[in-house]
C-alpha positions in Angstrom: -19.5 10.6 7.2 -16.8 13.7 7.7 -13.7 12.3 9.1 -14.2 13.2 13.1 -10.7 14.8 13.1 -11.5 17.0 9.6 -10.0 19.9 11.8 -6.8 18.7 10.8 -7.7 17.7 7.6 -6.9 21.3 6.7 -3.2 19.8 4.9 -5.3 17.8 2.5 -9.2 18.9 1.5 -11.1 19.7 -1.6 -11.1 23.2 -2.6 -14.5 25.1 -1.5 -17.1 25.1 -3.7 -16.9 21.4 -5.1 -20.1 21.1 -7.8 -21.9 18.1 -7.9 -21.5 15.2 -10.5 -22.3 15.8 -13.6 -26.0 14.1 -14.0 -27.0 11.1 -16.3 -30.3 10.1 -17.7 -31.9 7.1 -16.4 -32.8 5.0 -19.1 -34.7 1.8 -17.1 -34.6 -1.4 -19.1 -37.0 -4.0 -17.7 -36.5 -7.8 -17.4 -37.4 -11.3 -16.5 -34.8 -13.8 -15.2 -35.7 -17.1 -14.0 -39.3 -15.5 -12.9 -37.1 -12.3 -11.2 -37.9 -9.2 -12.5 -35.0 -6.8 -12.8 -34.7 -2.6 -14.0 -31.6 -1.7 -15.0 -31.6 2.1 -15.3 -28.1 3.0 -16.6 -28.4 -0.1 -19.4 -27.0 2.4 -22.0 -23.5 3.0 -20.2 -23.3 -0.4 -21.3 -22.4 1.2 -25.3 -22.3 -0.7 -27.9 -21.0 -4.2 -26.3 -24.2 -4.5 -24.7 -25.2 -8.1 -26.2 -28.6 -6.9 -27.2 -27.1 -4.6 -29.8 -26.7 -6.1 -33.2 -24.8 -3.8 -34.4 -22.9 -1.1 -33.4 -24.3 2.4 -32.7 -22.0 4.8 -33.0 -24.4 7.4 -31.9 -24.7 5.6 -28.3 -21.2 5.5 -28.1 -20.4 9.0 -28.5 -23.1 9.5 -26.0 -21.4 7.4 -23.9 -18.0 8.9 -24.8 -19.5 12.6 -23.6 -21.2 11.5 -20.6 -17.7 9.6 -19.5 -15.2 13.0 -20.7 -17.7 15.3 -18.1 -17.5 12.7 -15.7 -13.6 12.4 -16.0 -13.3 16.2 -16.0 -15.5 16.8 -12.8 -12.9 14.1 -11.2 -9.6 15.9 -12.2 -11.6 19.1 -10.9 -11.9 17.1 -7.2 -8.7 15.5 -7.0 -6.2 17.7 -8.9 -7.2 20.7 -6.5 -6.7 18.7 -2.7 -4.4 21.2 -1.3 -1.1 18.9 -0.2 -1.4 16.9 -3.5 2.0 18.5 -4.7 3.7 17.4 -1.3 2.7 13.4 -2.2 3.4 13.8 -5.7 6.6 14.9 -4.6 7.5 12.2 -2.6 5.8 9.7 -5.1 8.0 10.8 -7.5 11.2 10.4 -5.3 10.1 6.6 -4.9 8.4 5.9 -8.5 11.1 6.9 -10.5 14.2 4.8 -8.2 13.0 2.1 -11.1 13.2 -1.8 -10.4 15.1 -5.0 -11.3 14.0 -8.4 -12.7 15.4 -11.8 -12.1 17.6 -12.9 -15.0 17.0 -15.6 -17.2 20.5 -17.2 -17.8 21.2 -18.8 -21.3 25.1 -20.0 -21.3 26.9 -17.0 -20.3 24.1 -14.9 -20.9 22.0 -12.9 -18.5 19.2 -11.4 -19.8 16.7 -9.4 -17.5 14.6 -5.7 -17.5 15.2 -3.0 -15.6 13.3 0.7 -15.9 15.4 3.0 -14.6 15.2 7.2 -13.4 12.2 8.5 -15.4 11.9 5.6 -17.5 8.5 5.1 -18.5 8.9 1.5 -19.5 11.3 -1.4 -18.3 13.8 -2.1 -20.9 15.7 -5.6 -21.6 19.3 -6.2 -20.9 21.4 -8.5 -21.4 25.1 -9.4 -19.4 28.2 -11.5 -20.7 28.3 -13.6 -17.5 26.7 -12.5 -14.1 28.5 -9.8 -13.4 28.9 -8.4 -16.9 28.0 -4.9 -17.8 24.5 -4.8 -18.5 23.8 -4.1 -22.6 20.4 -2.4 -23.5 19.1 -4.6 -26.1 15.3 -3.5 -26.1 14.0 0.3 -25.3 10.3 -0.2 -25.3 11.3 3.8 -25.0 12.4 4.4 -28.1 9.7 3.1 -30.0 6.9 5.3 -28.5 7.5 9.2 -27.7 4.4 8.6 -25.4 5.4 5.9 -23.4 2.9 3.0 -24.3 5.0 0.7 -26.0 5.8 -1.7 -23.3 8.0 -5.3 -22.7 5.6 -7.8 -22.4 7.3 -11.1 -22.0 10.9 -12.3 -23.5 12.3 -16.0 -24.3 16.1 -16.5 -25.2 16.8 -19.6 -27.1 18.7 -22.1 -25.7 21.8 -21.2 -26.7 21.2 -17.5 -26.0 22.2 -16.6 -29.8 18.0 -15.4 -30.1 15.2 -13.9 -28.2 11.6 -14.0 -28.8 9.9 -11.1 -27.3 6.5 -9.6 -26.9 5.4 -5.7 -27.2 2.2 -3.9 -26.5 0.6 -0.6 -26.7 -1.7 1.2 -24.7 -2.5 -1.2 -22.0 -4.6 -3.4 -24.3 -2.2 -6.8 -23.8 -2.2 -8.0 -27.3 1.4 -8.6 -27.5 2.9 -9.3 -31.1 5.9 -11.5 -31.1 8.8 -9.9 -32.9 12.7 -12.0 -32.9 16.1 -10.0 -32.5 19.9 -11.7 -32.8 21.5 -10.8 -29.7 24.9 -10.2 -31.2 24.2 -6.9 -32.6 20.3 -6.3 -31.5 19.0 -6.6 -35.1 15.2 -7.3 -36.0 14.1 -10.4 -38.0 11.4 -10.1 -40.3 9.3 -12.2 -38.2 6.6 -10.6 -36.4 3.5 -13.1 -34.9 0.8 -10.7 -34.0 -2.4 -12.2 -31.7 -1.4 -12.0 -28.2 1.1 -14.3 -28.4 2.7 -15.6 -25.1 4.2 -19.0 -24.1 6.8 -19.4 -26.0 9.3 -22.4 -26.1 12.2 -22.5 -28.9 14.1 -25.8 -30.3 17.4 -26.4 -29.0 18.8 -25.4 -32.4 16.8 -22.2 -32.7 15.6 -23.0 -35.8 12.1 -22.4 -34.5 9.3 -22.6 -31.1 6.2 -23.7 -30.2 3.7 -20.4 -29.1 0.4 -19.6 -27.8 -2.0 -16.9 -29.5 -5.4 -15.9 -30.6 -6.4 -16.5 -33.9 -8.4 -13.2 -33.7 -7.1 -10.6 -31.1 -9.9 -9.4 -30.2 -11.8 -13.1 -29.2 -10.4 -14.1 -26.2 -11.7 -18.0 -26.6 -9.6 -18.2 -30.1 -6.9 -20.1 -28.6 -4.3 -21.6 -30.3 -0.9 -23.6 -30.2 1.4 -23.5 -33.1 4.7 -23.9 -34.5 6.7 -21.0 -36.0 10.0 -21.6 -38.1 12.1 -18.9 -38.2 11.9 -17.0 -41.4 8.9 -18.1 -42.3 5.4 -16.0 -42.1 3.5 -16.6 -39.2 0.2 -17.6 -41.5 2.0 -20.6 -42.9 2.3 -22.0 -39.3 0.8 -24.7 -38.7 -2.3 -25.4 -35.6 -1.2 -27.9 -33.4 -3.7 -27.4 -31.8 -7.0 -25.1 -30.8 -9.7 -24.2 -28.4 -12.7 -26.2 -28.4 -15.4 -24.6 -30.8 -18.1 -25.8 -28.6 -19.4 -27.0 -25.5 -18.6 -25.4 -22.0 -14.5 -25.5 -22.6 -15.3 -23.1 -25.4 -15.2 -20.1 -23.3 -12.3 -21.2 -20.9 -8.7 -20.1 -20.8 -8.1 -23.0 -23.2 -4.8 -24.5 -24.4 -1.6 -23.6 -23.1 1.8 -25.4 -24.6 4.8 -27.0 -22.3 7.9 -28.6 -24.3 10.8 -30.3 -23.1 14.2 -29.2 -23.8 15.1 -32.1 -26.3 11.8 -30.6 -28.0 10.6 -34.5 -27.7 7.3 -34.1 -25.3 4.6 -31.5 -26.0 2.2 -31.2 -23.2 -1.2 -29.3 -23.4 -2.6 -27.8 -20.7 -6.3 -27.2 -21.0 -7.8 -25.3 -18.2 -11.3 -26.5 -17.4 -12.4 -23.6 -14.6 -10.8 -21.9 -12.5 -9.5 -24.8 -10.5 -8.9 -27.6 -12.6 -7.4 -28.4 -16.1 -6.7 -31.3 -18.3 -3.3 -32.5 -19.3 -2.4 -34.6 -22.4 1.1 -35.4 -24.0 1.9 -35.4 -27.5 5.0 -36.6 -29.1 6.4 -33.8 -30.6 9.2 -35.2 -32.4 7.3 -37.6 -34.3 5.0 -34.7 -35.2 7.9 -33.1 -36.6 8.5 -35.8 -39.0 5.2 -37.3 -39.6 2.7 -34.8 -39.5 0.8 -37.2 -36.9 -0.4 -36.0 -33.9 -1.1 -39.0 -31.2 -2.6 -37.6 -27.9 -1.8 -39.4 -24.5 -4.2 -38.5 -21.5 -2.2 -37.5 -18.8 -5.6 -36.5 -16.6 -8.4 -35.5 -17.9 -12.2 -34.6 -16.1 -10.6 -34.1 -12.1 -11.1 -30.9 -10.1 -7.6 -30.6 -9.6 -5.0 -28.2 -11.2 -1.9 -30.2 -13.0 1.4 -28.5 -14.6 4.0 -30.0 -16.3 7.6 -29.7 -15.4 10.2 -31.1 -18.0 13.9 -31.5 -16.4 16.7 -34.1 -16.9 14.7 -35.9 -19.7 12.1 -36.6 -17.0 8.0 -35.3 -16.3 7.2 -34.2 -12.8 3.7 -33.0 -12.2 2.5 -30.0 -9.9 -1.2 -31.3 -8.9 -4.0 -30.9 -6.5 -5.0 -34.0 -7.2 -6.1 -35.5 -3.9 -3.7 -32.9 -2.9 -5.5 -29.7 -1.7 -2.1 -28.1 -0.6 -0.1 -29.7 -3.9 2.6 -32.7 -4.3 5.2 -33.5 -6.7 4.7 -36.8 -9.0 7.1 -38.1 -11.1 5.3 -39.2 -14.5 6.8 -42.3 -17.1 5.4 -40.3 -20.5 4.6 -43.4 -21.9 2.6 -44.7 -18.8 1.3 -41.4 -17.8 -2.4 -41.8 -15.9 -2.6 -40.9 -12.4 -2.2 -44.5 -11.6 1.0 -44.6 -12.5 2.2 -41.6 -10.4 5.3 -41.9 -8.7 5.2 -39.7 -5.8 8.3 -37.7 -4.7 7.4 -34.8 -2.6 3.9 -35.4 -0.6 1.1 -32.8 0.5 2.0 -31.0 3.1 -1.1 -29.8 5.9 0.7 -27.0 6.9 1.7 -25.5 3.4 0.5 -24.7 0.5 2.8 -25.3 -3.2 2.6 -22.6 -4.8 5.6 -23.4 -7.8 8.3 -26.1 -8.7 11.6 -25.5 -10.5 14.3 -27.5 -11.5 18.1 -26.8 -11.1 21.0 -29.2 -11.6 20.1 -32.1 -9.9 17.5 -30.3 -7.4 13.6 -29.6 -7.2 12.9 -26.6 -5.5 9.4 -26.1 -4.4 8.2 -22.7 -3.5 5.6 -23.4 -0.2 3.4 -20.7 0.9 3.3 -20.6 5.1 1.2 -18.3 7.2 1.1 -16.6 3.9 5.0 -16.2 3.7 7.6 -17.8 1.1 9.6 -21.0 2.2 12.0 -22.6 -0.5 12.3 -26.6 0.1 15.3 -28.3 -1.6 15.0 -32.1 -2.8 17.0 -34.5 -5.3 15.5 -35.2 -8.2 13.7 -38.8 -6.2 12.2 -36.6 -4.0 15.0 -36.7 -1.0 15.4 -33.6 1.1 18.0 -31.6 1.1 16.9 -29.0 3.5 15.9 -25.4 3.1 16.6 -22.6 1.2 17.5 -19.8 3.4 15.8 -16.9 2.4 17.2 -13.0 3.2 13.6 -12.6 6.0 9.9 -13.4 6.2 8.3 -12.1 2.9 7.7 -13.1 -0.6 10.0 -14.9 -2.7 10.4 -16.6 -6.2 13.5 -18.9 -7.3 14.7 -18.5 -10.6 16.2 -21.7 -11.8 18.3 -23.4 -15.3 18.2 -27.3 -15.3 21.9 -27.2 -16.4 23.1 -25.2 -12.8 23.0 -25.2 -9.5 23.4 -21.5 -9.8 19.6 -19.7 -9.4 18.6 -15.9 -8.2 16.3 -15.1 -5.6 13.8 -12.1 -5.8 12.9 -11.3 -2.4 10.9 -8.3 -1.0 8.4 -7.7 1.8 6.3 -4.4 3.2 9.2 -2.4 4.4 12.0 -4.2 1.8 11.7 -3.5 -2.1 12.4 -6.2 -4.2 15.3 -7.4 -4.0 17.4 -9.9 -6.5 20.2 -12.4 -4.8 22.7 -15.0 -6.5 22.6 -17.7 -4.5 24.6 -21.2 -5.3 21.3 -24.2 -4.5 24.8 -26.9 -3.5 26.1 -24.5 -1.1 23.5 -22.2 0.2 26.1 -19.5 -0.6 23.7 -15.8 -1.4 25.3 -12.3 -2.6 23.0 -9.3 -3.3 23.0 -9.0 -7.6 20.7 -6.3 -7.1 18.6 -3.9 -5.6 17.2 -0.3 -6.3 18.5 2.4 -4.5 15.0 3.2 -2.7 14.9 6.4 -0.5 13.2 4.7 2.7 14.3 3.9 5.6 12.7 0.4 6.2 13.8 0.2 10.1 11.1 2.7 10.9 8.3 0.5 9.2 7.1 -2.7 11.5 4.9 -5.4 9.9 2.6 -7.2 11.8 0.7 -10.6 11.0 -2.7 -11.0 13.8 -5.2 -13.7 13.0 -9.2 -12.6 13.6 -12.6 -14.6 13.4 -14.8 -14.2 10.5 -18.6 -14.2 10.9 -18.8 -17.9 10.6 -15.8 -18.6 13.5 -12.7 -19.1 10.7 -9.4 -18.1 11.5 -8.4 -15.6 9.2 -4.9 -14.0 9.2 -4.2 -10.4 8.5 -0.8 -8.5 7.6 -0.8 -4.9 9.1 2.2 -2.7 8.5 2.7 1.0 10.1 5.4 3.3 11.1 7.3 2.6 14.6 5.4 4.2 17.7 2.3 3.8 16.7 -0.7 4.3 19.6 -3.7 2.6 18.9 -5.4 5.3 20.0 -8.5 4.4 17.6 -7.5 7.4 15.4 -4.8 6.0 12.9 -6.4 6.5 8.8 -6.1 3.0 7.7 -6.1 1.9 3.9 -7.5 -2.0 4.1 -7.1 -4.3 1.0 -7.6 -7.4 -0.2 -8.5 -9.5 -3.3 -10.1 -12.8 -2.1 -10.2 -15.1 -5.6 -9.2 -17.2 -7.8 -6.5 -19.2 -5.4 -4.4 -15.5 -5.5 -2.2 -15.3 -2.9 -2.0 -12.3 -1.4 1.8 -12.7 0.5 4.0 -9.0 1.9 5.3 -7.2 -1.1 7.0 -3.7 -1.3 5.0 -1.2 -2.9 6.5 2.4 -3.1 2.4 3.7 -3.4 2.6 2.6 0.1 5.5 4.4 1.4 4.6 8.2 2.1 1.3 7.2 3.7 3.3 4.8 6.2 5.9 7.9 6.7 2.9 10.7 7.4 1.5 8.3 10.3 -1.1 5.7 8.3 -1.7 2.2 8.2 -1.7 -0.4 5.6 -4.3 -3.5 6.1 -4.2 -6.6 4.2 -6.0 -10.0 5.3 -5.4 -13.1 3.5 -9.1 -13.6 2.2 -11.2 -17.2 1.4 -11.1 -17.2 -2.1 -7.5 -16.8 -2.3 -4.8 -19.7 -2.5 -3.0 -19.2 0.6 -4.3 -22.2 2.5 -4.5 -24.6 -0.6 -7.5 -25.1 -2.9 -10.1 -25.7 0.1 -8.9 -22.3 0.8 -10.2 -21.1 -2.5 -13.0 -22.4 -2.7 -14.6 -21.4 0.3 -14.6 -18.3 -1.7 -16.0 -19.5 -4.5 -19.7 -19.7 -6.7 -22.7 -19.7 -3.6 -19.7 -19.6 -0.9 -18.9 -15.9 -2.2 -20.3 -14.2 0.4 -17.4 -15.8 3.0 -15.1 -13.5 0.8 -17.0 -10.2 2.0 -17.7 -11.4 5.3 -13.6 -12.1 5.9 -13.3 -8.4 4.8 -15.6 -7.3 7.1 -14.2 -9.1 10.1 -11.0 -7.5 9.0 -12.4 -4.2 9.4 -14.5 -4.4 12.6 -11.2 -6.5 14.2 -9.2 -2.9 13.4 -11.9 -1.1 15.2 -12.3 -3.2 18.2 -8.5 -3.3 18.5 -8.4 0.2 18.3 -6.1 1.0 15.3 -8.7 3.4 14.0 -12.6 4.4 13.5 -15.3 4.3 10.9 -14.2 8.0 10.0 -11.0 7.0 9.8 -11.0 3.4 7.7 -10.9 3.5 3.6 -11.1 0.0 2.2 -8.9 -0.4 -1.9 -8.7 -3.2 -4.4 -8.4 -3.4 -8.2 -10.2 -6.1 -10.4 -11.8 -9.2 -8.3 -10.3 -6.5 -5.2 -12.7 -4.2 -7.1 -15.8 -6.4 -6.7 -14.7 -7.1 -2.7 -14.6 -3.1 -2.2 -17.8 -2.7 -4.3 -19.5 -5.8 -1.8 -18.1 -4.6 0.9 -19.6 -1.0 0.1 -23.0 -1.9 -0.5 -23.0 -4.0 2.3 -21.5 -1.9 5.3 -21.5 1.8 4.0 -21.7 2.9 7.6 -18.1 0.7 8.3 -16.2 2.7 6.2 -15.0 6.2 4.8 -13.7 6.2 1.5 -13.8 3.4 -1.4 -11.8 2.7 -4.3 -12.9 0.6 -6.4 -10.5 0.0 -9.1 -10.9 -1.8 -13.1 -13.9 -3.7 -10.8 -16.3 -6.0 -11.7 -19.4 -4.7 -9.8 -22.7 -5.6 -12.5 -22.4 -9.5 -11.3 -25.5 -10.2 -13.4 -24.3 -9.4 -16.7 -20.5 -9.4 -16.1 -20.2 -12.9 -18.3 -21.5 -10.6 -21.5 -18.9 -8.9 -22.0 -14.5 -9.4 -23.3 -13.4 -12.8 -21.4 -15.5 -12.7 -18.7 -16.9 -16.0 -19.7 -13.2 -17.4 -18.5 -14.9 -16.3 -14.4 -18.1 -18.3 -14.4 -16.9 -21.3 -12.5 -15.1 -18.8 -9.7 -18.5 -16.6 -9.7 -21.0 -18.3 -11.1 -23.7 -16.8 -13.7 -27.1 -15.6 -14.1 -28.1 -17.4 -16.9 -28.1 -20.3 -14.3 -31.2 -20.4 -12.5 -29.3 -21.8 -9.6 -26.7 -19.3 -9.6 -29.3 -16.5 -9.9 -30.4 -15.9 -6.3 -26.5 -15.5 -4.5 -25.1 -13.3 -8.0 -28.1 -11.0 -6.9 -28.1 -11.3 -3.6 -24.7 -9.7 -2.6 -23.9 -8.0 -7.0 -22.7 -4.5 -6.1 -24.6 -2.8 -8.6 -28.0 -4.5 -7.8 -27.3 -3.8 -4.3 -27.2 -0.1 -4.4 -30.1 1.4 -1.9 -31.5 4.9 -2.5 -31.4 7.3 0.4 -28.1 5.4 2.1 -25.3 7.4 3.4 -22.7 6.4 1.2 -19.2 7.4 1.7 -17.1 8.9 -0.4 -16.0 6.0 -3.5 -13.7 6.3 -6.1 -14.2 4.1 -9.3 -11.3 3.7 -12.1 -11.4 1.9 -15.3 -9.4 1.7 -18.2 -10.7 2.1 -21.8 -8.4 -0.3 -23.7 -9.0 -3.0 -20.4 -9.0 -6.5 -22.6 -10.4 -8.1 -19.1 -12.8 -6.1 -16.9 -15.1 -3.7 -19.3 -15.5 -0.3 -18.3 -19.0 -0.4 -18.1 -18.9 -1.7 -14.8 -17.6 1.4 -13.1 -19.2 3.6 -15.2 -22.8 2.2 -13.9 -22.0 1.6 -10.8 -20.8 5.4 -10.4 -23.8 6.7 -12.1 -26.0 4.4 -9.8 -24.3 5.4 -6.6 -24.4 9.4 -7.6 -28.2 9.0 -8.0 -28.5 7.4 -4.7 -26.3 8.5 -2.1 -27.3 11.2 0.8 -24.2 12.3 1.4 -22.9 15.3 0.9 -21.9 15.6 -2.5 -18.9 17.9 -1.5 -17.7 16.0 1.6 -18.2 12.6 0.2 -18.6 12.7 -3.7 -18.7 9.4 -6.3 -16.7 9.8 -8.6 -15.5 8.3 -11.4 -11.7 8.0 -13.7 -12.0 6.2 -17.0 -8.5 6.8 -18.2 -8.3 6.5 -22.2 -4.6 4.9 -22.9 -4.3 2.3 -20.2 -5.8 -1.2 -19.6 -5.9 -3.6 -16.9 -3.1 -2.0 -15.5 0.0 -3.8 -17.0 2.0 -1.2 -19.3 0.8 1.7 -18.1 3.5 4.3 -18.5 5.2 5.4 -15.1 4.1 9.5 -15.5 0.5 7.9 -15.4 1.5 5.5 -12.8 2.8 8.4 -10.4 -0.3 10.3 -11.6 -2.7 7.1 -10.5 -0.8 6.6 -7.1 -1.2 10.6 -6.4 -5.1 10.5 -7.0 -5.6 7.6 -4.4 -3.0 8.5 -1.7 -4.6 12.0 -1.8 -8.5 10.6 -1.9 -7.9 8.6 1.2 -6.2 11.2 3.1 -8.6 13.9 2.3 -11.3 11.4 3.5 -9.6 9.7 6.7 -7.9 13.1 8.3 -4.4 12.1 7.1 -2.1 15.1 8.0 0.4 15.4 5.7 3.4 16.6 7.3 5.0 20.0 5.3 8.0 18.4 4.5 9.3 14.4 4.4 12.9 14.0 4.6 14.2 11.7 2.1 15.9 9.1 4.0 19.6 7.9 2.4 18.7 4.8 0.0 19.7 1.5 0.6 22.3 0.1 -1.0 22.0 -0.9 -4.5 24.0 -3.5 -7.1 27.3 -4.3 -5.5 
């Protein structure tokens, strides 16, 4: 499928004389499921973390390792030669390295928040005397790594702001170790917690916290909550409490800790699936002194989702309990079963909850509406006290201290990058803290929202941003994304990757997909297990409404997502290759047969399901990417990246998939190649340094307009920036 206007494609094609992919053996490995049979002929990409492997074979893996380096180098030799690649680095690098700004978490007079900065590869963690102190660089994740690596992955100030917990990484792998600094003078404690350690919640004196980890880094259903006392080594702390050994709550996301500021309550929150957890209460204090650990079922068995929220010595509830869209309860600890629920903010049909905080004297809940933020104000009995005016239509997130009415909003939308205001919750008084100094001009950009019917008559609504003067002319090269899972919300953000394909003339898609938690749980799980398939049809629909409403073409239209977005492009690929013109498919889940094998993938069977079930068999095969794959198809040019240290999604999905799809495709292996990044330093995605971030953004802004016809004008003009921290 040549884009029909390649003739001015000229700004932005593959050098001539583009060789094919390297080749891989085909190694078919046979198999019955449930009385299917199966051949799997790319098996061995698998390595040794294939489950059928007893031990390791380092021998396979360097195979692997070699087959991977050729295919990474026949990708750099594609993408690193697009003539007009320098012009979007260029301008990526203009908008990358502008940096960003992170809500504060306030501690007394304390302020502490991350920033990256210039060429920063890393945020780093500041702290401020008061709100408008001068910001005092208390962690360089920079300093610590000459490569860039090292990065921030979480910090917790104690309560009186005298201490901060904090949580480093390297290399994209996630496994954060937990190390303590005084924030006096910035100097280390001895105590370092290693285990991916996360959820952290200090005693009012500081003398100590309750935190999450893994007793063994590298088994993700290890779970545990314990107690740390500063000074002491982490191996003398004790387990409160652990992840179920056996049984299907084995292999969830397990226990996660919640503790009251008094440091009186404990709650555990055990997640079940992917839409429902248990709750139970503990009393910590008497834990402290007794060594006895009573548990109080808060609920326990519901398909709902329940969080704890500890304010004002009291328990409100965030649940889905009978609740789709969410409610506020307020809970007597001692008389804590869903009988006893005191209800102070009810379900609302026309939004969704998607968080609760507590200020002085205030709940604010955070409602999601047509897929936009509104903030609600009530007392704490659940009285209104009207809304939270927010700076536009967008997405938003209330930072909030039980002891203030003082919180900061962090506010950004397609055409305004994030964006941090001091507002006062009593008055509804709001003054810009900050903002980074991005060179766009945001009044040229116009966002639309549309609403479309999927295949089986939904409503489904759809965000489309694009520069001003657009003529649906049927010839615009559109990028379409979407995720579709695990009640995500997919709501407007800024996203500087975006922002030279808007200015050369292109247009960003992104529908709010079943699967996602826009609409409430029902919502999700329409997208969910056997109901999959509504996920790829909503994608679909959002593509052929584009067409028909003559925003652009088949030649023209290159659908992106990462992860669970990954499996929706890969779906969407195998499904309609004719729909579409270019693919990525990024860190994706795309083998949907074996994908539970493999790192924490066991955590995703009750979203997708698994073949091991003879139930689940028949829709996991009917729409799996990677089964799906038809030789002789017309495939248009895809795009697969992984990341070798991912702790989530294993590589091996994207390096079979790109194998599979290079033995099958028709096209023209020069026009429309597969091809395939495993990048070596990088995970998931979090942490990864910005000079590979810029890199990453460059590859796919450059794929997609080589593929849809983008003309890249020869120069951009940087427009003046907005305004930045008053």
């Amino acid at each position: 499928m040549r884009p029909l206007f390649f003739f001015v494609a000229i700004f932005l094609v593959a050098l001539p004389g583009i060789a094919d992919a390297p080749p891989t053996t085909v190694e078919p490995v046979q198999e019955t499921l449930h009385g299917v049979e199966l051949v799997d002929p790319y098996r061995w990409l698998e390595g040794s973390d294939a489950p059928e492997l007893e031990e390791p074979s380092p021998a396979l893996d360097a195979r692997v390792a070699e087959w991977t380096e050729s295919q990474n180098s026949h990708t750099r030799d594609v993408l690193d030669n697009l003539v007009g690649r320098n012009q979007i680095e260029q301008r990526l690098k203009e908008l990358l390295t502008v940096g960003n700004v992170g809500s504060p978490d306030v501690r007394g007079n304390r302020y502490f928040n991350s920033e990256r900065r210039g060429d920063e590869s890393q945020p780093v963690l500041y702290v401020r005397e008061g709100h408008d102190g001068e910001p005092r660089r208390l962690l360089d994740p920079n300093l610590l790594d000459a490569d860039g690596l090292t990065a921030l992955a979480w910090f917790e100030p104690s309560q009186d702001g005298e201490w901060i917990a904090f949580g480093l990484y390297r290399g994209g792998d996630e496994k954060a170790t937990c190390y303590l600094m005084r924030v006096d003078d910035g100097e280390w404690l001895a105590d370092e917690i290693p285990g991916q350690v996360r959820s952290i919640f200090w005693l009012p004196d500081a003398s100590g916290f309750i935190y999450r980890r893994l007793a063994d880094a590298d088994d993700p259903y290890s779970g545990q909550i314990k107690f740390h006392q500063v000074g002491r080594h982490h191996r003398q702390d004790p387990v409160i409490f652990e992840q179920f050994k056996e049984g299907p709550l084995a292999t969830t996301w397990g226990p996660y800790p919640a503790v009251d500021p008094e440091a009186k309550w404990l709650a555990v929150v055990y997640f079940t699936s992917t839409e429902s957890n248990d709750l139970w209460l503990y009393d910590f204090a008497k834990w402290r002194q007794t060594g006895e650990l009573e548990k109080v079922d808060v609920i326990v068995g519901a398909t709902a989702q329940t969080s704890p929220i500890f304010a004002d010595g009291k328990l409100f509830l965030q649940t889905t309990l009978d609740a789709p869209n969410g409610r506020i309860v307020a809970v007597d600890p001692a008389n804590s079963t869903p009988e006893n629920w005191r209800e102070l903010v009810p379900e609302r049909r026309d939004a969704v909850i998607q968080s609760v905080s507590v200020a002085k004297g205030r709940l604010a809940v955070d409602y999601l509406d047509k897929a936009s933020t509104r903030i609600a104000l009530f007392d704490l009995e659940g009285q209104s006290k009207g809304n939270l005016e927010l700076p536009g239509i967008g997405t938003a997130s209330l930072a909030t201290e039980p002891d203030r009415s003082e919180a900061f909003i962090s506010f950004e939308s397609f055409n305004e990058p994030d964006s941090i205001y001091r507002v006062d919750l009593e008055s509804g008084e709001r003054s810009l803290w900050a903002r980074p100094d991005v060179p766009v001009d945001p009044t040229q950009i116009v966002v639309e929202q549309v609403f479309y019917t999927s295949r089986d008559g939904t409503e489904v609504p759809m965000f489309i941003v694009h520069r001003k003067g657009l003529k649906r002319n049927g010839k615009n090269p559109t990028m379409l994304s979407g995720y579709g899972g695990f009640s995500v919300s997919m709501t407007p953000r800024f996203s500087a990757r975006n922002f030279p394909w808007l200015e050369a003339g292109g247009v960003y898609a992104m529908p709010n997909l079943r699967g996602g938690g826009e609409f409430g749980e029902d919502w999700h799980r329409a997208g969910m297990l056997d109901q999959k398939q509504n996920v790829f049809d909503d994608f679909i629909g959002a593509a052929e409404w584009l067409i028909k409403h003559n925003y652009t073409n088949p030649d023209q239209l290159g659908i992106l997502g990462g992860s669970n977005g990954g499996l929706l492009t890969g779906a969407a690929l195998v499904q309609r290759p004719e729909l579409f013109s270019a693919v990525l498919s990024a860190v994706p889940l795309l083998d949907m047969l074996r994908y539970q094998h493999f790192l924490m993938a066991r955590f995703w069977v009750p979203e997708y399901g698994s073949a091991e079930n003879a139930e689940q068999l028949p829709f996991l095969l009917e729409y799996s990417p990677y089964q799906n794959v038809q030789k002789g198809t017309e495939y248009p040019a895809v795009l697969l990246t992984a990341g070798a240290n991912d702790s989530r999604v294993h590589p091996l999905h994207a390096r079979k998939m790109a194998a599979r799809l290079q033995s099958a495709t028709s096209s023209d292996s020069e026009q429309e190649p597969i091809l395939l990044w495993v990048e070596g330093d990088v995970g998931h995605g979090r942490g990864k340094p910005l000079a590979l971030r810029q890199r990453d953004a460059a590859d796919v802004l450059s794929f997609m307009a080589w593929q849809l016809g983008l003309r890249w004008p020869p120069q951009v003009a940087s427009p003046a920036p907005q305004t930045g921290r008053p």
